[in-house]
C-alpha positions as CSV (number, residue, x, y, z in Angstrom):
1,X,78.9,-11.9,-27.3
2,X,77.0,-15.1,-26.1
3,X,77.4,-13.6,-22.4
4,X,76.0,-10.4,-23.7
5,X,72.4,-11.9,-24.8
6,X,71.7,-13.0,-21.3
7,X,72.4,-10.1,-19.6
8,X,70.4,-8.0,-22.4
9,X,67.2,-11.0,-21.4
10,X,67.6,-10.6,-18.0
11,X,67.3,-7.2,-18.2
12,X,64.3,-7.2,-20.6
13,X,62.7,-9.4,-17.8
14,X,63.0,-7.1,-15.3
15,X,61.8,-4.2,-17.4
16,X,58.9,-6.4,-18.2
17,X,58.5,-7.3,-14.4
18,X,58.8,-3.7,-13.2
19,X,55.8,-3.5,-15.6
20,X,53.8,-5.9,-14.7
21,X,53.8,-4.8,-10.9
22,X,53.1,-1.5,-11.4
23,X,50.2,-2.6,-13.6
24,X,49.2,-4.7,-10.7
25,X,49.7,-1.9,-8.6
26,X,47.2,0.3,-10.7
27,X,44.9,-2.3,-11.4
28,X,44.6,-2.8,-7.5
29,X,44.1,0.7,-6.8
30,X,41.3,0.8,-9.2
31,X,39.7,-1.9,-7.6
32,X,39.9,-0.3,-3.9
33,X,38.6,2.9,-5.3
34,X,35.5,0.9,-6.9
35,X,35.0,-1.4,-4.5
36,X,34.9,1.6,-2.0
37,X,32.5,3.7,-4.1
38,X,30.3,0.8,-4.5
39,X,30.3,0.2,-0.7
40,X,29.3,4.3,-0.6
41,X,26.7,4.1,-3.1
42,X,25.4,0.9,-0.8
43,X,25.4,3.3,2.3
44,X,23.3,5.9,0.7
45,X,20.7,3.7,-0.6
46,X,20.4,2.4,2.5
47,X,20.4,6.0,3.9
48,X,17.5,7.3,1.3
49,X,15.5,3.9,2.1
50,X,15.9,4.8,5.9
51,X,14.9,8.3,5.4
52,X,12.0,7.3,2.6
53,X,10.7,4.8,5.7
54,X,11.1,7.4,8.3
55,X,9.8,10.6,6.4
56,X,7.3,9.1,3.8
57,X,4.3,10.8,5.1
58,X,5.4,13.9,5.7
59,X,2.9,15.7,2.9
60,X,0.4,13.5,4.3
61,X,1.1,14.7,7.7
62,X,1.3,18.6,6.6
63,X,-2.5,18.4,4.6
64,X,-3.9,16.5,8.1
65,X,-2.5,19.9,10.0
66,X,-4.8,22.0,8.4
67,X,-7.8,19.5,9.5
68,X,-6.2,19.5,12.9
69,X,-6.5,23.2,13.4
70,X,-10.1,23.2,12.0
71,X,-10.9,20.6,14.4
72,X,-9.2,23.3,17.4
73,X,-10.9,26.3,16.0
74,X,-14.1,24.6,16.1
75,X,-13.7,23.6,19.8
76,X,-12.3,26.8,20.7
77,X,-15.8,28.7,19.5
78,X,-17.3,29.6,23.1
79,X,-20.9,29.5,22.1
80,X,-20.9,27.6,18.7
81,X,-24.7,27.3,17.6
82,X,-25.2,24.0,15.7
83,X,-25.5,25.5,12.0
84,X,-22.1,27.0,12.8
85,X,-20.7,23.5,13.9
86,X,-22.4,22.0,10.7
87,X,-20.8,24.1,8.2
88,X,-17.2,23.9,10.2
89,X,-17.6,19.6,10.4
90,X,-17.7,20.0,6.3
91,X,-15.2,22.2,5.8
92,X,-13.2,20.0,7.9
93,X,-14.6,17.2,6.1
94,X,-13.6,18.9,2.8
95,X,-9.9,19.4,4.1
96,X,-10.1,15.8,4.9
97,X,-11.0,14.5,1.8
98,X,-8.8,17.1,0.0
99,X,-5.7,15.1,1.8
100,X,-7.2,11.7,0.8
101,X,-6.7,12.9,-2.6
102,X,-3.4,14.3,-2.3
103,X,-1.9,11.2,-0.5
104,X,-3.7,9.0,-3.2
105,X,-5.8,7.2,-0.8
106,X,-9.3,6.5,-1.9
107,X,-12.8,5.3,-0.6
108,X,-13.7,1.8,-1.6
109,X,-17.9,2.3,-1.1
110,X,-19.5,-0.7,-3.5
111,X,-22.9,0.0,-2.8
112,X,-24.3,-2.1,-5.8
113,X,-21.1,-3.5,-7.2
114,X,-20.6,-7.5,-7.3
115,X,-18.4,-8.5,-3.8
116,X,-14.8,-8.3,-4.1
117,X,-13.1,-10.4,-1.4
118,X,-9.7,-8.8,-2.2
119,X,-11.3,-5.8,-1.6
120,X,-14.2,-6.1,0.7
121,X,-15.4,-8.1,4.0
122,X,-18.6,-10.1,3.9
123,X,-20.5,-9.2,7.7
124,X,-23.5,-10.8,7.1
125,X,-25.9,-11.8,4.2
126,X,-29.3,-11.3,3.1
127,X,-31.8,-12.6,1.1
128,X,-32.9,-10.0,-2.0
129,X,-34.1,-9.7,-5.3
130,X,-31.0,-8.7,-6.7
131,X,-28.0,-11.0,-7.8
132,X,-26.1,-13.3,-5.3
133,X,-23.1,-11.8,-4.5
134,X,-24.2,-8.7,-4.8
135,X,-23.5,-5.5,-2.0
136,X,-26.6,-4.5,-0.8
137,X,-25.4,-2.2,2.0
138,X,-21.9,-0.9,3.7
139,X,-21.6,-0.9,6.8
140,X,-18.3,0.8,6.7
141,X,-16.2,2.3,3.8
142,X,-13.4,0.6,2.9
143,X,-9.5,2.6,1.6
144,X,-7.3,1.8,-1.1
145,X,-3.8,3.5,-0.9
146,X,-3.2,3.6,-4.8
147,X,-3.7,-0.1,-5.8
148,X,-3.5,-1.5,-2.5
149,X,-6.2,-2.2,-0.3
150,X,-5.5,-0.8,3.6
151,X,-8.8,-1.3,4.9
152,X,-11.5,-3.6,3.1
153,X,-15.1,-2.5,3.3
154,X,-17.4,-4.0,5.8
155,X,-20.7,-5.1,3.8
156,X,-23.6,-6.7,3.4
157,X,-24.5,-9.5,0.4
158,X,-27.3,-10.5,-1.3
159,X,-27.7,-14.4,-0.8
160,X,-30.2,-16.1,-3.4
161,X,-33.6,-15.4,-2.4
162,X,-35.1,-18.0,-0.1
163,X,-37.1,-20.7,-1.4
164,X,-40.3,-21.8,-0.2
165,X,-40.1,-25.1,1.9
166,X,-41.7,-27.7,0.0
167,X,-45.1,-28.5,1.2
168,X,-45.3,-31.5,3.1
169,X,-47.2,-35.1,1.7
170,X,-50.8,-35.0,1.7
171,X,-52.3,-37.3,4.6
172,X,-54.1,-40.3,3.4
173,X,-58.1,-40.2,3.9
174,X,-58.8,-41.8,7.4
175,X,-59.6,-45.3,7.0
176,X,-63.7,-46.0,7.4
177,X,-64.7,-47.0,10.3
178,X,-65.4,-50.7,11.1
């Protein structure tokens, strides 16, 4: 009987170790299979980043068409008079502006405002009654593509006004003559 007991423990350990390895076994499968879909999940980020790089402007491109073909129409006219090129330049200008809107890019025009260095570009300043710092003319608009700034406005500041220079010493009286 005392021979029996080892034989039944051996045989309880390989039981147990037949176990064990095909738990390994699963367990190692599992892991391939995630470690492969996490590699494929990778590969398609990467994939929609690619294509969100290559084909991010493609509503932006599609509303420019339509100023595109204005632009053709307009040269195409053989004799266009110029009230008939006016009223095509702003519909075309409409079109154009209609796209701004749609791609979320807007004007940055701060006629007035108080100069934003994040947002505009000092050309020159001027003396003027109104504040320092202030824009007193734009040169050229400025864009902002949602919160960011792609193109700063070109302007023109109000410096303090310019003081008078300080008048000079009186001379002293000329000394009598000897």
């Amino acid at each position: 009987m005392a021979e029996a007991a080892p034989e039944t423990g051996a045989k309880d350990l390989e039981t147990r170790l037949a176990s064990a390895e095909a738990e390994v076994t699963r367990l190692n499968e599992e892991y391939l299979r995630a470690r492969a879909e996490a590699e494929n999940t990778r590969r398609r980020a990467a994939e929609d980043v690619a294509r969100a790089h290559k084909f991010g402007i493609e509503s932006f491109a599609a509303n420019l068409l339509a100023v595109r073909d204005s632009l053709e129409a307009a040269l195409a006219v053989p004799a266009p008079t110029v009230e008939s090129l006016r009223q095509g330049v702003e519909i075309t200008a409409k079109q154009l502006a209609g796209a701004f809107e749609k791609a979320m890019l807007a004007e940055v025009s701060p006629q007035g405002e108080k100069f934003d260095p994040h947002q505009h570009q000092a050309i020159s300043q001027v003396p003027s009654d109104q504040p320092p710092n202030t824009v007193v003319a734009v040169v050229q608009k400025g864009y902002r593509l949602h919160d960011r700034v792609i193109r700063p406005a070109l302007v023109v500041v109000a410096s303090a006004p310019a003081e008078p220079a300080p008048a000079p010493p009186p001379e002293p009286p000329p000394a009598p003559a000897a």
